[in-house]
C-alpha positions in Angstrom: 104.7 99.1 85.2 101.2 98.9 85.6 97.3 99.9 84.1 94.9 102.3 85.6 91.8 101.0 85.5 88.6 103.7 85.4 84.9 103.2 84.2 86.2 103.9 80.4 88.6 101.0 80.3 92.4 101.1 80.4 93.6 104.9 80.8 97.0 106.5 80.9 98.0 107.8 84.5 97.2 111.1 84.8 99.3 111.2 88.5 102.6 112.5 88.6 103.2 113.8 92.2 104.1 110.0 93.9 103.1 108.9 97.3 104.1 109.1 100.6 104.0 105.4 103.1 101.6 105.8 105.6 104.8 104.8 107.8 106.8 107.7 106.4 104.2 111.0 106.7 105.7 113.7 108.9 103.5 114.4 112.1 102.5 118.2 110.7 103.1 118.3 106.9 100.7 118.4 104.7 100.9 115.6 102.4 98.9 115.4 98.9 99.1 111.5 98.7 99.2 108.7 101.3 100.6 105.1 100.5 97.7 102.8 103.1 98.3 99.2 103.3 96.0 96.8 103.8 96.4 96.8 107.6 96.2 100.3 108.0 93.5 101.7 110.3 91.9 105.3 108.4 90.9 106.6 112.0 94.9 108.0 112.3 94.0 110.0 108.9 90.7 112.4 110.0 92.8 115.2 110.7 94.4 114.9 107.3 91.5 113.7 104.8 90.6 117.7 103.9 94.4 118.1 103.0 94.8 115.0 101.0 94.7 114.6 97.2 95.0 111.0 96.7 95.0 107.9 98.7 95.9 104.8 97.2 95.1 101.4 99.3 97.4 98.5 98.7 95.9 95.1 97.5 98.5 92.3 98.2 96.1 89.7 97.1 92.7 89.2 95.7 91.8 87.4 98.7 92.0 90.2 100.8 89.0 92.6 100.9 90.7 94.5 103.8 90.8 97.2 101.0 87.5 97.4 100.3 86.5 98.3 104.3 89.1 101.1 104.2 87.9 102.7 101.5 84.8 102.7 102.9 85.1 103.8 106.3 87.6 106.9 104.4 84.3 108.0 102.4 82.3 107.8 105.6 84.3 110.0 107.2 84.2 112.3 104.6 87.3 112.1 102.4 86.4 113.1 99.2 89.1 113.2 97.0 90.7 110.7 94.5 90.8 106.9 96.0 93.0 104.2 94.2 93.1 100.7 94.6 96.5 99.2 93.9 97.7 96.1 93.4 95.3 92.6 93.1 92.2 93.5 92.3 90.4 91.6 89.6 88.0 92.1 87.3 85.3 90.7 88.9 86.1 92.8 91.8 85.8 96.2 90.2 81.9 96.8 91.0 82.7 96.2 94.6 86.1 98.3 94.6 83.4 101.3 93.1 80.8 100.7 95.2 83.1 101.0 98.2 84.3 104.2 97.2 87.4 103.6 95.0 87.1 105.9 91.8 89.8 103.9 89.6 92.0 100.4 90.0 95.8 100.1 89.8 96.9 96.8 88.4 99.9 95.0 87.3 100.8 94.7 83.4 101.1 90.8 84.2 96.7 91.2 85.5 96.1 93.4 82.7 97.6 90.9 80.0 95.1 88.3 81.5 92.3 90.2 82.7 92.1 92.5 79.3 90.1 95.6 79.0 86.9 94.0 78.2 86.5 92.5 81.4 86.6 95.3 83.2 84.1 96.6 81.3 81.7 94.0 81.4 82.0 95.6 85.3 82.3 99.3 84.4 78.1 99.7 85.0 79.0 99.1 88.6 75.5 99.8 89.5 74.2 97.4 87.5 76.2 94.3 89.2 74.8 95.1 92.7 73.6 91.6 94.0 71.3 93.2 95.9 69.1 95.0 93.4 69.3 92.0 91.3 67.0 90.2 94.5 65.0 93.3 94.2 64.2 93.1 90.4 
């Protein structure tokens, strides 16, 4: 199993339709939701982005930020529909995963029973925990 993470705390998933691996998309369905790993490259994806409902971008560790430049580059080139992080993302993290464009965090149960709720909202006013305007303050 696993938690959903969104700016309110813990929420029930509301997605019921699955995904499809990046490895496995047909070349001209149209596919509602796309599996990335961490490795994946979102350039192979433009033609698809206005077609897509959800993409959800695997986090095998909390080391790797690979994540966090996918999601970016996806909402630069427009993709404007749901964006899930998935796997080891930490608290801490969350402010980054939203400012890079993720709307909501996928986690284990085994994160969640560490990392309870109230961590993750101590980061849910992403804006606020912006190193950046804290140097401008």
């Amino acid at each position: 199993m696993s938690v959903l993470v969104q700016d309110t705390g813990f929420v029930i998933d509301d997605w019921d339709r699955g995904f499809t691996p990046l490895a496995e998309l047909p070349a001209n369905d149209t596919v509602c939701c796309i599996d990335l790993p961490s490795d994946a490259d979102p350039a192979g994806l433009a033609n698809r982005l206005s077609t897509t409902d959800m993409i959800r971008i695997d986090f095998p560790s909390s080391a790797d930020g690979r994540g966090f430049t996918i999601a970016r580059r996806l909402r630069l080139m427009g993709y404007e529909g749901r964006l899930r992080a998935h796997g080891h993302v930490i608290a801490d993290q969350y402010a980054m995963a939203r400012r890079s464009g993720f709307d909501e965090v996928e986690i284990p149960d085994d994160l969640a029973a560490r990392q309870p709720q109230d961590q993750w909202l101590a980061r849910a006013n992403w804006k606020a925990h912006d190193y950046q305007n804290r140097l401008r303050a």
